[in-house]
C-alpha positions in Angstrom: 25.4 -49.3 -29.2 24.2 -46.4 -31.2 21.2 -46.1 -29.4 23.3 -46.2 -26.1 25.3 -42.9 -27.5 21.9 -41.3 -28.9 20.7 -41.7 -24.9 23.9 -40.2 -23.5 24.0 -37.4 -25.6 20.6 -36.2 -25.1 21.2 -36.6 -21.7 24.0 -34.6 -21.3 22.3 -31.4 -23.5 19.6 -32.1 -21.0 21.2 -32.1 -18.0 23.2 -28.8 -19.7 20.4 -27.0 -20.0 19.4 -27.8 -16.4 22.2 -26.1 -15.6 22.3 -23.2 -17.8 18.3 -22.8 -16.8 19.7 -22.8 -13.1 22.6 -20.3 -13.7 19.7 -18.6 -15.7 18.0 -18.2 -12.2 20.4 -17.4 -10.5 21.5 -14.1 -12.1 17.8 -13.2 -12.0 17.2 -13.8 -8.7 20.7 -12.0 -7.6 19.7 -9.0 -9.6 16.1 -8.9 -8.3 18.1 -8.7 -4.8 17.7 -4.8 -4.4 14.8 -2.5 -4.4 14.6 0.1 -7.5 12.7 2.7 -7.8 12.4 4.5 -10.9 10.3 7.3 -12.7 7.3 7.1 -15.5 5.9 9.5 -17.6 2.4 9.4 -17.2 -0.9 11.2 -17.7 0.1 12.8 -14.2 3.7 14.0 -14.8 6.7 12.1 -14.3 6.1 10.0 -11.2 7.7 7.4 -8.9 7.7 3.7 -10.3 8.8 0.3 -8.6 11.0 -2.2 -10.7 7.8 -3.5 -12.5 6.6 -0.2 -13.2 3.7 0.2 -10.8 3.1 3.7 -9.7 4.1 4.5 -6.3 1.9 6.4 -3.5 2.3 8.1 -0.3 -0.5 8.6 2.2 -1.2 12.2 2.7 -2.4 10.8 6.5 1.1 9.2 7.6 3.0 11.1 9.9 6.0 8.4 10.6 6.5 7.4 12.6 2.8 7.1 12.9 1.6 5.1 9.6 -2.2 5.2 9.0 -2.1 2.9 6.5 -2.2 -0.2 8.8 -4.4 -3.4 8.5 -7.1 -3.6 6.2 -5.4 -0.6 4.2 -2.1 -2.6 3.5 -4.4 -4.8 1.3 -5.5 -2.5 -0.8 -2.4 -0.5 -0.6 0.7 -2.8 0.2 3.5 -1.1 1.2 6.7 -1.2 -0.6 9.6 -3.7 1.6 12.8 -2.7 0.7 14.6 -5.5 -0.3 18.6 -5.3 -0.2 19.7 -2.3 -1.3 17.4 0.5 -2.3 18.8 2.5 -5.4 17.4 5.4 -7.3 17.1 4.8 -11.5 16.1 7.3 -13.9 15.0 10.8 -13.0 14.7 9.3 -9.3 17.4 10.7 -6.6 19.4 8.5 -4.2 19.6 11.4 -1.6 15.7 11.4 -1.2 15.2 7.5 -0.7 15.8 5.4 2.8 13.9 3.2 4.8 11.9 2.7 8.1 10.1 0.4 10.2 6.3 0.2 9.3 3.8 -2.0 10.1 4.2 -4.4 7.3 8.0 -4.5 7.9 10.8 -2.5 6.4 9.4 -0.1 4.1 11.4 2.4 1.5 10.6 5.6 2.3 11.4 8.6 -0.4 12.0 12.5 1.1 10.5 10.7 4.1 7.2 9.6 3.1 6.7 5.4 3.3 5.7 4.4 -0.2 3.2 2.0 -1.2 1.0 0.6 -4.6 -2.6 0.2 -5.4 -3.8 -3.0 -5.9 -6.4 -1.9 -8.4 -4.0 -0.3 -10.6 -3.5 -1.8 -14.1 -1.6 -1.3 -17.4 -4.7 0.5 -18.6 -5.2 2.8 -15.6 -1.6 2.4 -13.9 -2.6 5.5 -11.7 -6.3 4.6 -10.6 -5.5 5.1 -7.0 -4.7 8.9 -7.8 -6.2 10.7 -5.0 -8.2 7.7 -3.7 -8.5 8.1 0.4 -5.1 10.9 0.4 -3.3 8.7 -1.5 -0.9 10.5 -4.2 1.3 9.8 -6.7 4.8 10.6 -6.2 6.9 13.3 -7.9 11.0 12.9 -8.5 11.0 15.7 -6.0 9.6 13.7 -3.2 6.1 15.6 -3.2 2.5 14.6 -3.8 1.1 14.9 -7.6 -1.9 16.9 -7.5 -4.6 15.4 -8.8 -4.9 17.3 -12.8 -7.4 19.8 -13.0 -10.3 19.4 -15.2 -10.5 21.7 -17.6 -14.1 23.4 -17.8 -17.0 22.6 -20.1 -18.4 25.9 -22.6 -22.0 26.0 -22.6 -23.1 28.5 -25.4 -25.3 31.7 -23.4 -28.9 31.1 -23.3 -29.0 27.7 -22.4 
């Protein structure tokens, strides 16, 4: 008999935590229902980030509603879908974000350029696609982040 309440117990905390790891889910996957985008500071500037923080690019080339990203590109540079609603976090600003209808499907757009990531990118070099093919970083003001200048080399004379 004790045995019998032993097994019923645990299977009650189990099933419990079934439950609870369900709920669990389900408040994660409601508030991964919208699309955030967010700023970084960065060796760049303070740029555009998406909810993971990967830097976010525009394509110097698009002119929507003509994207020139299309194909082959998108691999390497997937646009970002907008999922649910898009909303603006940190120095990022709601009036400069939207959407349109790109080649890989609904895209969020930010002062009107579509907005995608590099694939390459990593935590150690989260902006390695800066300046890749006229792709750019994106500033909180909706423009491109020029690529920093390089600061030049002394040589001593005579040499």
């Amino acid at each position: 008999m004790t045995r019998l309440k032993l097994f019923i117990a645990l299977s009650s905390l189990g099933s419990l935590g079934l439950v609870s790891g369900v709920a669990l889910a389900s408040t994660a996957q409601a508030s991964a229902s919208n699309t955030v985008i967010s700023t970084k500071q960065t060796s760049l500037g303070t740029i555009l980030v998406n909810s993971s923080g990967k830097t976010l690019y525009l394509d110097t080339a698009d002119k929507p509603p003509h994207f020139a990203c299309t194909g082959a590109c998108l691999k390497a540079w997937p646009a970002l879908k907008a999922v649910g609603t898009v909303k603006a976090a940190g120095a990022a600003k709601a009036a400069l974000l939207g959407t349109t209808k790109g080649p890989a499907g609904k895209t969020v757009t930010y002062n009107g350029h579509p907005l995608y990531t590099f694939v390459s990118d990593s935590t150690s070099n989260p902006t390695s696609g800066e300046g890749q093919h006229g792709f750019y970083a994106v500033s909180p003001a909706g423009a491109k982040v020029p690529l920093p200048k390089k600061k030049p080399t002394s040589q001593a004379p005579g040499y």
